[in-house]
C-alpha positions as CSV (number, residue, x, y, z in Angstrom):
1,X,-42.3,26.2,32.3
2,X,-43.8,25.7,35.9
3,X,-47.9,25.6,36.0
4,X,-49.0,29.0,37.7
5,X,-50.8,29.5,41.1
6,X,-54.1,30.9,40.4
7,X,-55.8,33.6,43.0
8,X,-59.3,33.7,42.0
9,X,-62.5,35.4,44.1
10,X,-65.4,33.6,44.0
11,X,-66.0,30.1,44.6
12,X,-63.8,27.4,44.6
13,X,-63.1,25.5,41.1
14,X,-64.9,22.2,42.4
15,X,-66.1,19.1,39.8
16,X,-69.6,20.5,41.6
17,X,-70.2,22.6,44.9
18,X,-73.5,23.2,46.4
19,X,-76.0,25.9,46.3
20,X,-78.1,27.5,49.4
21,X,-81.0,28.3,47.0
22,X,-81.0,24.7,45.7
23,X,-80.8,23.0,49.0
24,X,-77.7,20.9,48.3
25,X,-78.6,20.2,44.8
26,X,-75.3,19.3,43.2
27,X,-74.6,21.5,40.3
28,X,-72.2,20.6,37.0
29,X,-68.9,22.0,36.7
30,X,-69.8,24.7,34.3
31,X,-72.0,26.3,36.1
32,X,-69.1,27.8,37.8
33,X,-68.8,30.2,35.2
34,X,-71.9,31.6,36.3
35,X,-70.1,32.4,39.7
36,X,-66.7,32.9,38.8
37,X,-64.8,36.1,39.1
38,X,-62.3,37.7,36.3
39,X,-58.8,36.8,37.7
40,X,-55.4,36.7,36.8
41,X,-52.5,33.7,38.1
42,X,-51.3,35.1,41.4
43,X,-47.6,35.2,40.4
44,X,-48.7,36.9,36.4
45,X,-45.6,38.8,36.8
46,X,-43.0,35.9,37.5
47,X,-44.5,34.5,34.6
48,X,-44.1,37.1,32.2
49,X,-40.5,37.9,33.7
50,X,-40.4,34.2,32.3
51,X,-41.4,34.9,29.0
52,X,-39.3,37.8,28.7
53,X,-36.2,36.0,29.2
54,X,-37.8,33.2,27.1
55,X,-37.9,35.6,24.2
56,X,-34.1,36.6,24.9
57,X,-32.3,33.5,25.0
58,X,-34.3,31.7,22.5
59,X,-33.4,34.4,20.3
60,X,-29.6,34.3,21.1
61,X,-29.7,30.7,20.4
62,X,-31.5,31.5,16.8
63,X,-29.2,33.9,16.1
64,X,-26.0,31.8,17.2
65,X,-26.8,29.6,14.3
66,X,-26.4,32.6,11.9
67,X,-24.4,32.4,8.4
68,X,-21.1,34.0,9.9
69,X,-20.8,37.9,8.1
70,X,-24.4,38.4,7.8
71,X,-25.2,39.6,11.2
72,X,-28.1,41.4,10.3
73,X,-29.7,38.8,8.0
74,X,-28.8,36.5,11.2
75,X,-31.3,38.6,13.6
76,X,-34.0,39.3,11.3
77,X,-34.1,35.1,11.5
78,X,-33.7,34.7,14.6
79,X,-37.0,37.1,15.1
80,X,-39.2,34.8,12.7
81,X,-38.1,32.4,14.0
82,X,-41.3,31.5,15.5
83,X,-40.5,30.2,18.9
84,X,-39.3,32.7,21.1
85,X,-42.9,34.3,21.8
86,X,-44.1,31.0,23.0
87,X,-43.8,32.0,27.0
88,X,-46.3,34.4,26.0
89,X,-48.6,32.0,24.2
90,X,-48.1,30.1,28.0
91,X,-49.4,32.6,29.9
92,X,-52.0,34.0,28.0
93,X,-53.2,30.2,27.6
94,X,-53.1,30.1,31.6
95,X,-55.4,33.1,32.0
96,X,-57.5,31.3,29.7
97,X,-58.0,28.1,31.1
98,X,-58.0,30.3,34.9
99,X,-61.3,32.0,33.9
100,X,-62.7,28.5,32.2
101,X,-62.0,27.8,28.9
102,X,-61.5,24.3,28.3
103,X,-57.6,23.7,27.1
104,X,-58.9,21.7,24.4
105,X,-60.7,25.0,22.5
106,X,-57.1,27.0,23.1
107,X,-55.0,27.0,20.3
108,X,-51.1,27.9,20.3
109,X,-49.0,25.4,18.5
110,X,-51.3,24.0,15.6
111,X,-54.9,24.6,14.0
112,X,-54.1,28.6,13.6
113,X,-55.5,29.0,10.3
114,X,-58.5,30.9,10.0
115,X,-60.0,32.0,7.2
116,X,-59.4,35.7,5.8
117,X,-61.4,37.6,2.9
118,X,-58.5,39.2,0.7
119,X,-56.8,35.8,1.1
120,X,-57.6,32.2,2.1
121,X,-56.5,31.9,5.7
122,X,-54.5,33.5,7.7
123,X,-52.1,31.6,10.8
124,X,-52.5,33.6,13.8
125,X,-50.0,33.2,16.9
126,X,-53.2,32.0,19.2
127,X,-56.6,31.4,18.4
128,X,-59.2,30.5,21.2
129,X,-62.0,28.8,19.4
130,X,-65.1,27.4,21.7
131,X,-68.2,25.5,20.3
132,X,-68.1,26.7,16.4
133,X,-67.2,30.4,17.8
134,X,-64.0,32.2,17.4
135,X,-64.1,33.4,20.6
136,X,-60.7,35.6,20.7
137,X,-57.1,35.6,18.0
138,X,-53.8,37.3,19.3
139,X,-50.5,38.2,17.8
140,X,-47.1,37.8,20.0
141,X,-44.5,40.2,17.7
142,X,-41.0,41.6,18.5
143,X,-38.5,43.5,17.1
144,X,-34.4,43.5,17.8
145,X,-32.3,46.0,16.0
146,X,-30.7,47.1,14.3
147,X,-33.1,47.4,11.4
148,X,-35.9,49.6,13.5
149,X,-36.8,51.8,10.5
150,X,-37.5,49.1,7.9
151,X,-39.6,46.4,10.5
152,X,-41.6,49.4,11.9
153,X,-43.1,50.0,8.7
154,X,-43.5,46.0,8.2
155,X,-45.0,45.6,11.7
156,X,-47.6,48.5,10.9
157,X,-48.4,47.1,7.7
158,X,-48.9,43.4,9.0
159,X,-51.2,45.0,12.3
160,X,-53.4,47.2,9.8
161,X,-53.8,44.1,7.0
162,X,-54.6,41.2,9.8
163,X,-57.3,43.3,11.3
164,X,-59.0,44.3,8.2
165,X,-58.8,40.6,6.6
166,X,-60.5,39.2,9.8
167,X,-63.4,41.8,10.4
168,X,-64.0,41.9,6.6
169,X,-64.0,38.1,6.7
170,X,-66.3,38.0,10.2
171,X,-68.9,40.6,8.1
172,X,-68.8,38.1,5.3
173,X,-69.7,35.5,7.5
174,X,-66.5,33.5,7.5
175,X,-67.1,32.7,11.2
176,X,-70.5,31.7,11.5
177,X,-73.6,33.9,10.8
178,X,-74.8,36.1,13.9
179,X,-72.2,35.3,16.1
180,X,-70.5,37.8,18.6
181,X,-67.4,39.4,17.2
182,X,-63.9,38.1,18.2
183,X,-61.6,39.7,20.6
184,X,-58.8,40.6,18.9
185,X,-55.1,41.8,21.0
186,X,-52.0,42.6,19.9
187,X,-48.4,42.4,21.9
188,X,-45.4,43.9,21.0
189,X,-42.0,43.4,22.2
190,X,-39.3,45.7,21.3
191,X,-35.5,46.1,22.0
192,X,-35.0,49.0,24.2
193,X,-31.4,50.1,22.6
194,X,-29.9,53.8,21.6
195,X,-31.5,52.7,17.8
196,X,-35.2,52.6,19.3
197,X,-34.6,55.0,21.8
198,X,-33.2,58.4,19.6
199,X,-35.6,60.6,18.1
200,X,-35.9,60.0,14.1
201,X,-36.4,62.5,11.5
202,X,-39.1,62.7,9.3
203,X,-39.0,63.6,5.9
204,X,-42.1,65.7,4.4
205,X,-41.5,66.8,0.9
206,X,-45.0,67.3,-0.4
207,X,-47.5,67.5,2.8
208,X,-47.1,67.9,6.6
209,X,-47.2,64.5,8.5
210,X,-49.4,64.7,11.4
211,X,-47.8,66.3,14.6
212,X,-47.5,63.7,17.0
213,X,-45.2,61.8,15.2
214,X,-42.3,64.8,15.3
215,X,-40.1,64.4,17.7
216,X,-40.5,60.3,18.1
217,X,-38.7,57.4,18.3
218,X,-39.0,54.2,17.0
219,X,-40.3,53.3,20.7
220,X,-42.7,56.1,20.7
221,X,-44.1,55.9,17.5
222,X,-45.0,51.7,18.3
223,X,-46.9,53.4,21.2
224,X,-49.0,55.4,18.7
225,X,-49.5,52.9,16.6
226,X,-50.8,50.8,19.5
227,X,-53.2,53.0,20.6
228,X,-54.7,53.9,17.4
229,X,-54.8,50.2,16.7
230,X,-57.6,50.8,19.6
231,X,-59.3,53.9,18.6
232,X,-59.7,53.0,15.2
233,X,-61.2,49.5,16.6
234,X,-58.8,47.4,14.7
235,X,-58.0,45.3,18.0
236,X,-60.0,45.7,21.4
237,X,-56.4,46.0,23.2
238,X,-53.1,45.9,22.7
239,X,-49.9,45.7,25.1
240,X,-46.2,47.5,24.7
241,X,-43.0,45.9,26.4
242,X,-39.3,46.9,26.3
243,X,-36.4,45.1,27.5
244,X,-32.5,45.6,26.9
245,X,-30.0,42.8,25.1
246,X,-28.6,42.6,29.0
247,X,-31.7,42.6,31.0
248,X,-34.1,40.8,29.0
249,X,-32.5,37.3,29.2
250,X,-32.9,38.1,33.2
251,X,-36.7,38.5,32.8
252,X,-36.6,42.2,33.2
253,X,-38.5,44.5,31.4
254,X,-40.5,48.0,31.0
255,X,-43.3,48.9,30.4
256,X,-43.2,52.3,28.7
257,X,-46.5,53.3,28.8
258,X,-49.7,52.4,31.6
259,X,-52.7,52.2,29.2
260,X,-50.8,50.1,27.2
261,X,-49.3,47.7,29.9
262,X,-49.9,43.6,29.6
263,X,-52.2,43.6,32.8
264,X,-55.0,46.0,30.9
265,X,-54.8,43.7,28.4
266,X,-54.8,40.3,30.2
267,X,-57.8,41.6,32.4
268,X,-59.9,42.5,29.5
269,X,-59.3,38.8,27.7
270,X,-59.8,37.3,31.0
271,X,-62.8,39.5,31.0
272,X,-64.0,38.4,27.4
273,X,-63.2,34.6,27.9
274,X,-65.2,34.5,31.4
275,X,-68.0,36.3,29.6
276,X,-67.9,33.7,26.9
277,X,-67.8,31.0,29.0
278,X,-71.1,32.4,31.4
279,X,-73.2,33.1,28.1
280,X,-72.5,29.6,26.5
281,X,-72.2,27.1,29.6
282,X,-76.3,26.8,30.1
283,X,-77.7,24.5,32.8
């Protein structure tokens, strides 16, 4: 994938750049982050088109390989298959290293294991991890049909169980004693089709389910889930994309809901990492 142009406010990304108050008095490079302004690549968008059609047509390639009759089996591999989110891992690396992290303390590829408390460790899909401090961990996770009823339920379960491993784990002290908490997000990719789209019944034979789930799709109820991922403080934020079998391998894509929409949650990492980086770059 191409490197992205970065727009930033602020002042230039110089080795060192001089000061009026310190009368040419060169500073080191990481005293930028003292300066710098939150910012996002100029052309974000072209590269999450990217990674949208990334996602597609690795996954038609995964799922090419499939045992022939077992169509079904065939996509549920091709989802796990562990390298289709990785434009997404590129971009949210970018916005990383844009608001000064060092590439060296990003993690996408290798040396994802952290450790959990109801289990050893667990391998997230990007850990950044500056100076002894676990400064943020993200999940990239998508779902194809047509098995929407079945990997909701996973997908809930797997969101709910990371979360409380890793803040039961940070409380223990698993991280390092008295360090800020992580920033934990959460992206979801999911097939816009009839199967995601069509309102699914509910079935209630002992108590009433809580009302805003009647009436929902598969699509609407990840949107729930989302947001009470975030008001129950599991993850500070969490993104929701669609995309169609014939538009995603184009890069297009939908974004179904605004407070859940990848900018919000690319600004507030951006927003984390640069506050990171001002608090632990001293003079």
């Amino acid at each position: 994938m191409r490197k992205p142009k970065f727009s930033m406010s602020g002042h230039p990304w110089h080795r060192t750049f001089r000061s009026c108050s310190t009368k040419g008095r060169k500073r080191p490079r990481h005293e930028y982050a003292r300066h710098m302004a939150v910012g996002l690549p100029q052309d974000w968008t072209e590269l999450l088109a990217q990674a949208i059609a990334h996602y597609w047509r690795t996954l038609d390639k995964q799922s090419s390989k499939q045992a022939a009759g077992d169509a079904d089996r065939g996509r549920r591999s091709a989802v796990t298959g562990g390298k289709q989110m990785d434009g997404f891992c590129h971009l949210v690396a970018a916005i990383a290293e844009a608001n000064g992290m060092p590439r060296a303390s990003i993690y996408t590829a290798a040396n994802l294991e952290i450790p959990g408390y109801f289990r050893p460790t667990k391998r997230w899909d990007m850990l950044v991890v500056d100076r002894n401090h676990l400064v943020a961990a993200l999940e990239f996770k998508s779902q194809r049909g047509p098995s929407f009823g079945n990997n909701f339920n996973n997908r809930t379960e797997e969101a709910l169980g990371n979360a409380s491993d890793l803040w039961t784990a940070y409380r223990e002290g698993a991280f390092g004693i008295g360090r800020p908490a992580p920033w934990l997000g959460w992206i979801m990719m999911l097939e816009e089709c009839a199967g995601s789209s069509a309102e699914v019944s509910i079935a209630e034979p002992h108590f009433k389910v809580f009302p805003e789930f009647h009436g929902t799709s598969y699509s609407d109820r990840y949107q729930i889930l989302l947001r009470k991922l975030v008001l129950e403080k599991h993850y500070n934020a969490t993104a929701f994309l669609t995309a169609t079998s014939e538009g995603g391998p184009r890069g297009r894509y939908a974004e179904p809901a605004e407070d859940l929409s990848m900018r919000s949650l690319l600004l507030a990492f951006a927003g984390t990492i640069a506050t990171h980086v001002a608090m632990s770059r001293k003079a």
